[in-house]
C-alpha positions in Angstrom: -7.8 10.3 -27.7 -5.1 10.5 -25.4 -4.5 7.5 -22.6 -1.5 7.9 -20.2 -0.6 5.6 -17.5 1.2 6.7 -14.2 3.1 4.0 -11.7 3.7 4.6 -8.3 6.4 1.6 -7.5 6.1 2.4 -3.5 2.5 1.4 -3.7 2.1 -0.6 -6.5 -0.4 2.1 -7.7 -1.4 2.4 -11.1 -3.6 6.1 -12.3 -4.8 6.8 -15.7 -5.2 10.0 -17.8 -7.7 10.3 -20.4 -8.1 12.7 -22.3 -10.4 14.1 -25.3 -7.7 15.7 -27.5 -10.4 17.2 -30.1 -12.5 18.8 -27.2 -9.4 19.6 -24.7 -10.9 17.9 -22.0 -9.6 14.9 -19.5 -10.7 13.0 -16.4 -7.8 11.2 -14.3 -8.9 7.5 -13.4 -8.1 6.4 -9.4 -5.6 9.2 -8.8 -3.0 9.7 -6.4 -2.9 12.4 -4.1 0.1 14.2 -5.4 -1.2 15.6 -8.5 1.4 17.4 -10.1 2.2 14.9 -13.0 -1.5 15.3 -14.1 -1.0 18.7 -13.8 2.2 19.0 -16.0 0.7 16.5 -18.5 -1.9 18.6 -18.6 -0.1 21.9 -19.7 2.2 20.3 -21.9 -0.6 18.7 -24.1 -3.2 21.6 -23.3 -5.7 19.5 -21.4 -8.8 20.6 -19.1 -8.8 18.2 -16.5 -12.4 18.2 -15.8 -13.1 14.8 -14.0 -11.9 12.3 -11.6 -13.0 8.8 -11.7 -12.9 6.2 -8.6 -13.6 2.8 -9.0 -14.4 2.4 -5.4 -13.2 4.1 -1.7 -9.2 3.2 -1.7 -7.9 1.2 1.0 -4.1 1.5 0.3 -3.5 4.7 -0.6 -5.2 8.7 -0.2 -7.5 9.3 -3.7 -6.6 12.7 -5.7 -9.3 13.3 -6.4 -10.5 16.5 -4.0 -6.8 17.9 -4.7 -8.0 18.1 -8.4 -11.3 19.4 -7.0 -9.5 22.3 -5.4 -7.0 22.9 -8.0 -8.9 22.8 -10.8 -12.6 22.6 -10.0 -12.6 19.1 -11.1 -16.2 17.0 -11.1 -15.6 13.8 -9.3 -17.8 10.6 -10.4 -17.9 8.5 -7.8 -19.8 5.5 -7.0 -23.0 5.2 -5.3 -23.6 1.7 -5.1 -23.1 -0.5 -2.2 -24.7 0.0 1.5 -25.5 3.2 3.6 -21.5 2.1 5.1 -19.8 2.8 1.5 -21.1 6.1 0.4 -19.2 9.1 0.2 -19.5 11.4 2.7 -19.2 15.4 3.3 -19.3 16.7 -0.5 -20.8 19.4 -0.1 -19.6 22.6 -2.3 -17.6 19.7 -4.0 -18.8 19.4 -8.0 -19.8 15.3 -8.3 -22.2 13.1 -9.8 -23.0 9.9 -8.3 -22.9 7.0 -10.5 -24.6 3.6 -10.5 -24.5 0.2 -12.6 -25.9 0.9 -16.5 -25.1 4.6 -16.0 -23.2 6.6 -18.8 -21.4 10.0 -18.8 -19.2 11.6 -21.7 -15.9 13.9 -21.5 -15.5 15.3 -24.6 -15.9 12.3 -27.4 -15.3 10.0 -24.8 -18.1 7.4 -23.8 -17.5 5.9 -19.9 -20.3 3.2 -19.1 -20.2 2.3 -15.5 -20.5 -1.7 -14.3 -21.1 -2.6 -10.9 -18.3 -4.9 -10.3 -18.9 -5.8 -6.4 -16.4 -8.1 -4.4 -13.6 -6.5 -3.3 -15.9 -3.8 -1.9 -19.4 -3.3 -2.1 -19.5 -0.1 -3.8 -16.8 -1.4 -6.3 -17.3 -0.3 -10.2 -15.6 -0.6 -13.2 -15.6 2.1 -16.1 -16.0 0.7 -19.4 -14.3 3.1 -22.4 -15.3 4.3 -25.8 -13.5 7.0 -28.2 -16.4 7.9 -30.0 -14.0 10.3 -31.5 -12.0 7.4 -33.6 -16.1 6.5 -35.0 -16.3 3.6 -32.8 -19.6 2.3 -31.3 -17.9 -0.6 -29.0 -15.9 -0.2 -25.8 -12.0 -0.3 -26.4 -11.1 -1.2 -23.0 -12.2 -1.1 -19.2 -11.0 0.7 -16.2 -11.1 -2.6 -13.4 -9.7 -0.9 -10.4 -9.3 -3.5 -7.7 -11.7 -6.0 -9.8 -9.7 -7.6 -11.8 -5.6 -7.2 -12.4 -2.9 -8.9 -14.2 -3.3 -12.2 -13.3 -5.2 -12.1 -10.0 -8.3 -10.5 -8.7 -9.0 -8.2 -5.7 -9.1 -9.5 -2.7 -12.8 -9.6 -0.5 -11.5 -10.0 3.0 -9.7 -6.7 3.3 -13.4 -5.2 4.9 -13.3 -7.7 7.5 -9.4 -8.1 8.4 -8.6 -4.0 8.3 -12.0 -2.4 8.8 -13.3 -4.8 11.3 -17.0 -5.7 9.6 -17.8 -9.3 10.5 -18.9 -11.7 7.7 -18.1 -9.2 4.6 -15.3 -11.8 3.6 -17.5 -14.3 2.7 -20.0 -12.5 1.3 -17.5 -10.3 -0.6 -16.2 -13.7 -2.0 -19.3 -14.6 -3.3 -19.8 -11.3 -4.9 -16.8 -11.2 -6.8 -17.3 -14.6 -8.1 -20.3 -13.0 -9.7 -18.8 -9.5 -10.7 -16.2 -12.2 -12.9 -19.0 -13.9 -14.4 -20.5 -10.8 -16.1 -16.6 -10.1 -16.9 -16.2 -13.1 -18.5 -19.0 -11.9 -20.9 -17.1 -9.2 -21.8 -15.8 -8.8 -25.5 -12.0 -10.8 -25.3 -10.3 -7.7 -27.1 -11.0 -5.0 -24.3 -8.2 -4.1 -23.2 -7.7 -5.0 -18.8 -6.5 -1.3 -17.3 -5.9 -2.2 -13.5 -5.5 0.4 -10.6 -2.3 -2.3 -9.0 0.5 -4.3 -10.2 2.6 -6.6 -8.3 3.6 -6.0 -4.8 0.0 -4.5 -4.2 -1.5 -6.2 -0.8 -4.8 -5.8 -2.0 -4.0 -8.8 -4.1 -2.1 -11.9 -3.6 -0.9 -13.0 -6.9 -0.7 -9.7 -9.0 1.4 -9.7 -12.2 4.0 -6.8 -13.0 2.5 -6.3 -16.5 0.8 -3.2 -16.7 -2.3 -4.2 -18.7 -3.8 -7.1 -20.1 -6.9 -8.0 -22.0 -10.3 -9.9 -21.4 -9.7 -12.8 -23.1 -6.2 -13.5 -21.9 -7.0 -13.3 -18.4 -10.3 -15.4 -19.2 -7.3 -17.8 -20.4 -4.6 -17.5 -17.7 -5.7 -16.2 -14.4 -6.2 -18.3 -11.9 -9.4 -16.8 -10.9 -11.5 -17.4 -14.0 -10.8 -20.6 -14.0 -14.0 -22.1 -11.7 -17.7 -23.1 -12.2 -18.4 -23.4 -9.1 -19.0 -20.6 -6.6 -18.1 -22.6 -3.7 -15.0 -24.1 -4.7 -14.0 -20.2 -6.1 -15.1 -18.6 -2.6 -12.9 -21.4 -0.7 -9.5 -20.6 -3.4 -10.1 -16.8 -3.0 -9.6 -16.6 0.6 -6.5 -18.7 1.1 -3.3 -16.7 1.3 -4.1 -13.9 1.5 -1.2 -11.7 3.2 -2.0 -9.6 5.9 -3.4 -6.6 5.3 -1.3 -3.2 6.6 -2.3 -1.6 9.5 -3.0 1.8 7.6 -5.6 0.3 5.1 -8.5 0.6 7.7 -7.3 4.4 8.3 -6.8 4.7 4.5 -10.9 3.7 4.1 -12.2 6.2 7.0 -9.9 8.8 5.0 -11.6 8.5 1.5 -14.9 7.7 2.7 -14.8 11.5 4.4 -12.9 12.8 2.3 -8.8 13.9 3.4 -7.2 17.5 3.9 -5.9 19.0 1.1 -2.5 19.1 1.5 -2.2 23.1 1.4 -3.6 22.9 5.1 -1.1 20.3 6.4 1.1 20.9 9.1 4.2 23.4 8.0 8.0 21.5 8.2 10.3 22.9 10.7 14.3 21.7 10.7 15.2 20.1 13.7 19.0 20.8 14.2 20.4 19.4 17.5 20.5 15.7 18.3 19.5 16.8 22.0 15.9 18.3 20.3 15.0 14.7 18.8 16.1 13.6 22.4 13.7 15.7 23.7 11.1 15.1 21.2 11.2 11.1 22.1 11.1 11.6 26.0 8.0 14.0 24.9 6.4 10.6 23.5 7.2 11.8 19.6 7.7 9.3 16.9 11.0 9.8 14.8 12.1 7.5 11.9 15.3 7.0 10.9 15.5 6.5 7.3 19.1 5.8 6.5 20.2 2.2 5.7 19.8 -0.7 8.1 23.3 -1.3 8.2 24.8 2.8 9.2 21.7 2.3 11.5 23.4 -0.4 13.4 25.7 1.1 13.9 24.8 3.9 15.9 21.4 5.6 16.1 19.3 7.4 18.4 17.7 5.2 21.0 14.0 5.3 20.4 14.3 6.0 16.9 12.3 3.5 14.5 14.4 2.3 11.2 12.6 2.2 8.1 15.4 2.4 5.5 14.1 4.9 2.0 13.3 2.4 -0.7 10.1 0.6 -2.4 8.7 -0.7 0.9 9.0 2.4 2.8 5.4 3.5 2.4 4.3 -0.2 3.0 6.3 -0.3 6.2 5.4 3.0 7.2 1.6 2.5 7.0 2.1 -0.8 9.3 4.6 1.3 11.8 3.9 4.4 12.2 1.1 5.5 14.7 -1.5 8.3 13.0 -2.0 9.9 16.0 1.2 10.5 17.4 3.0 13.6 15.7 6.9 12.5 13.7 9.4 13.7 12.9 11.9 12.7 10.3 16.1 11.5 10.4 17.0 11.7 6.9 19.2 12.7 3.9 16.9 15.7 3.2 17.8 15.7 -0.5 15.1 12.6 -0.3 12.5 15.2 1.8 10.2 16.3 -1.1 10.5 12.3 -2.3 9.5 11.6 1.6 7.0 13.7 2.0 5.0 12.7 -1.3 5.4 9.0 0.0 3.6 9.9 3.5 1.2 11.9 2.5 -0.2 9.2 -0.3 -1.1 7.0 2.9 -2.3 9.8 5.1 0.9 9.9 7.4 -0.1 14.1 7.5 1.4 14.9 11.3 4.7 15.5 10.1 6.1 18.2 11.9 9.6 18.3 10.8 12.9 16.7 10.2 17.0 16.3 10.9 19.4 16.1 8.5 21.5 12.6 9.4 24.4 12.8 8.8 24.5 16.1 11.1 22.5 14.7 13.4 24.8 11.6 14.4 28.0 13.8 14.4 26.4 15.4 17.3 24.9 12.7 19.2 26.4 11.1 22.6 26.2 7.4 23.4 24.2 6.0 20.6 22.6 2.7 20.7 24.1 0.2 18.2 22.3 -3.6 17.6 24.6 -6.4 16.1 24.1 -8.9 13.2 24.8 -12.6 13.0 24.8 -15.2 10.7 23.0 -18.0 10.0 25.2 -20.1 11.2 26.1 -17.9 14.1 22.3 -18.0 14.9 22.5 -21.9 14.6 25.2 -22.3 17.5 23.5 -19.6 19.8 20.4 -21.3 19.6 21.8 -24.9 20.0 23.6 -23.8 23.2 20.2 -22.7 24.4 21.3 -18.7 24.5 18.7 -17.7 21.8 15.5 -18.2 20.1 14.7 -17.2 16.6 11.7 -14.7 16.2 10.5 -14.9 12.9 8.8 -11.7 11.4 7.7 -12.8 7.8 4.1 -13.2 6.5 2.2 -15.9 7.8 2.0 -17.2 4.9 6.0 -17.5 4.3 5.8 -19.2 7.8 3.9 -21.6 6.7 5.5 -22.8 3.8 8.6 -23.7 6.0 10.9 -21.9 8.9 13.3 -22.4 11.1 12.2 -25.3 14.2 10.9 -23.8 16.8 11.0 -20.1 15.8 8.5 -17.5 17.3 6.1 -15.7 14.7 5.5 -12.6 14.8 4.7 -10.6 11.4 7.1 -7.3 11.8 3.8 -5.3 11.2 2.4 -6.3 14.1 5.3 -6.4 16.9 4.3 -3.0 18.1 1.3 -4.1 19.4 2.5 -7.7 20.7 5.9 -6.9 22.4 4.7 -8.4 25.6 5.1 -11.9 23.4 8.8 -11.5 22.9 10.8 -13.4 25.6 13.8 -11.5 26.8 15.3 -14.2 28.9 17.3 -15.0 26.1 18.7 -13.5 23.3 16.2 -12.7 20.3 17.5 -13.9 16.7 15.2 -11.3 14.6 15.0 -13.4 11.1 12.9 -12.4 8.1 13.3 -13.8 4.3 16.2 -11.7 3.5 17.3 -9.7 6.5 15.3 -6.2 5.2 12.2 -6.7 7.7 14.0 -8.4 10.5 16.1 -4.8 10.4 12.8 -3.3 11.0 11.8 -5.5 13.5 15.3 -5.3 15.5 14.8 -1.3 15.5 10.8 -1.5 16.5 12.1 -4.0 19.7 15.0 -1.4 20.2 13.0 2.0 20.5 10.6 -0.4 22.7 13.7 -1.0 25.6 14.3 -4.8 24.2 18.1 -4.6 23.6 19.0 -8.3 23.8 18.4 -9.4 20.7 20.6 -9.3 17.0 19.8 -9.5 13.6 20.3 -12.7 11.3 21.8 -11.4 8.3 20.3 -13.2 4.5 17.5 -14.4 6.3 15.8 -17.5 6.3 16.8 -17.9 2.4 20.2 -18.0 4.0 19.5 -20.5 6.5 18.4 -23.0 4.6 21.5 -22.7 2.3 24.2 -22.5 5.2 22.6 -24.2 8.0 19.6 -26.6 6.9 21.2 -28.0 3.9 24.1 -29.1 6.4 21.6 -30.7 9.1 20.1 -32.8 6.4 
């Protein structure tokens, strides 16, 4: 048996290949959509990828699985548990078998039993593996997708917050705490294959190991640690951060199934700074992708800053609008990178892209926004010339920030501008300085140019400033 894991650190998105090396055979477990590392692992250890396995219809990212379908006629087993709301739709002409709790399939020598593992969704399961090739008659490991991670569970709310169904948190809750009582059954040995590690929102407490067992989270994780369903429910639902704007698109996507990327739009180069000009008075989206800092500095007014790194997707999904078309400001060696990174959440109406650096040698009277420090901030708000707008999690807020600060959570300023106060000047502060860039560039494209950036954040702050006070 073959078992290779694949990590995409902009999503916190774990995939699996498995593959039947005595038969040739493989199946890919919760894949992304850019399938060319399955593909390449494939040739070099002369594997059939026949099958693609979901746990359960992704929230967070675009499934794989229909590119594998396309490419390489690959039979998707999908789930059909859940309500007449969580079944797959339009699979027509598509090669799939719908699978329920109890159910069992092989590839090759390889045994997959499904369990119906309900809580974070409704249609949620869990594929429990055997390599009858190595003579065994017991289950090596299981395949938990958002059921159960490295020291945290998946989270039931993400229905009712994204998609907008009333009630499902509760009930989802409840679920869950079930769907970890038949886990807890479970032999302690099986090995724990997750489809997220940390920095995944569709947990709030994930671990950045990439596997674990039965018995040690049955030991350590915070969530096995109740008898009493209540009491679980009420822990489960605290904290949890915000979920992304995109995770409701996300659902709609996989639930119809997405384009194949083969059909999406074709990239054009954009060359003059007048055409992105043009393009933004035409009510186009462009991003900006270099740093926060050069961006500062001098950028195109009505450009949105969302700086190339591990939260670009995240940030992405939360700012761009789906329906608008956008165009790209970028170092286009990072293009292909780009591209892969919008795509796996969707973002398909790209239409094309500036090199930067080009770009701003060309441009006339760019729009520049200025940083402060924390104790900068501190005198401008004590002589009553600013107010701090605070753009971090709610739950970040509420562990402690600045007296008297505005919250606003940087995902959601787009749709709440008419809250900012522009009487005075707005101190944009986040924990570190990386959002409240984001922020300072969303109120910027928007016409709200009184306003700077507190540099270090509110971890700053209470080294420079609070410290001080007391």
């Amino acid at each position: 048996m073959l078992l290779r894991y694949f990590y995409d650190e902009k999503l916190a998105h774990a995939s699996y290949v498995v593959g039947c090396q005595k038969t040739g055979e493989a199946v890919v477990v919760d894949p992304m959509r850019d399938v060319t590392a399955y593909a390449e692992l494939a040739e070099k250890e002369k594997l059939n990828i026949v099958g693609a396995l979901e746990t359960h219809i992704h929230a967070d990212f675009v499934s794989g699985s229909r590119e594998l379908n396309d490419r390489f006629g690959t039979k998707l087993y999908i789930s059909d548990e859940g309500d007449a709301d969580w079944k797959y739709q339009n699979l027509d002409g598509i090669s799939h078998q719908l699978v329920k709790d109890g159910d069992k399939f092989m590839i090759g020598n390889l045994v997959f039993d499904v369990m119906h593992t309900p809580g974070h969704t409704p249609e949620s399961i869990s594929f429990l593996l055997t390599d009858k090739g190595g003579s065994a008659d017991k289950p090596m490991g299981i395949f938990t997708g958002d059921f159960v991670f490295v020291g945290d569970v998946g989270r039931p709310d993400l229905l009712e917050k994204a998609a907008g169904i009333k009630g499902t948190s509760e009930s989802g809750a409840i679920a869950m705490y079930q769907s970890i009582e038949r886990f807890k059954a479970l032999p302690d040995y099986l090995q724990v294959w997750p489809a997220h590690g940390a920095g995944s929102a569709c947990g709030k407490s994930l671990g950045a190991v990439p596997s674990t067992t039965v018995g040690y989270e049955k030991a350590f994780s915070w969530a096995m640690q109740f008898d009493d369903e209540a009491a679980f429910k009420k822990a489960l639902l605290e904290g949890q951060p915000e979920p992304p704007y995109y995770f409701a698109v996300m659902k709609s996507v996989n639930k119809v199934g997405p384009q194949l990327i083969k059909n999406l739009p074709e990239l054009k180069r954009v060359d003059s700074a007048t055409d992105i000009e043009t393009l933004l008075s035409e009510g186009k989206q462009v991003l900006d992708m270099r740093s926060a800092d050069v961006y500062s500095k001098g950028h195109i007014q009505g450009t949105i800053n969302i700086p190339f790194n591990n939260s670009f997707t995240t940030w992405a999904g939360w700012v761009v609008d789906y329906k608008k078309p956008l165009y790209l400001v970028l170092d286009t060696a990072l293009l292909d990178e780009t591209m892969v990174a919008l795509r796996s959440i969707g973002i398909d109406e790209v239409y094309g892209y500036a090199e930067a650096e080009k770009i701003m040698a060309q441009a006339e009277n760019l729009a520049t926004y200025e940083s402060v420090t924390p104790i900068e901030a501190n005198e401008m708000v004590e002589k009553g010339e600013a107010y701090v707008l605070d753009v971090r999690n709610q739950t970040e807020f509420d562990e402690g920030h600045i007296e008297n600060a505005q919250h606003i959570m940087v995902g959601t300023l787009k749709n709440r501008l008419d809250e900012v106060d522009t009487d005075k000047t707005v101190i944009v502060q986040c924990q570190a300085g990386a959002r409240s860039a984001i922020a300072a560039s969303v109120l910027k494209a928007n016409g709200i140019d009184n306003l700077v950036n507190m540099t270090g954040g509110y971890t700053k702050w209470q080294q420079e400033v609070a410290s001080v006070k007391q």
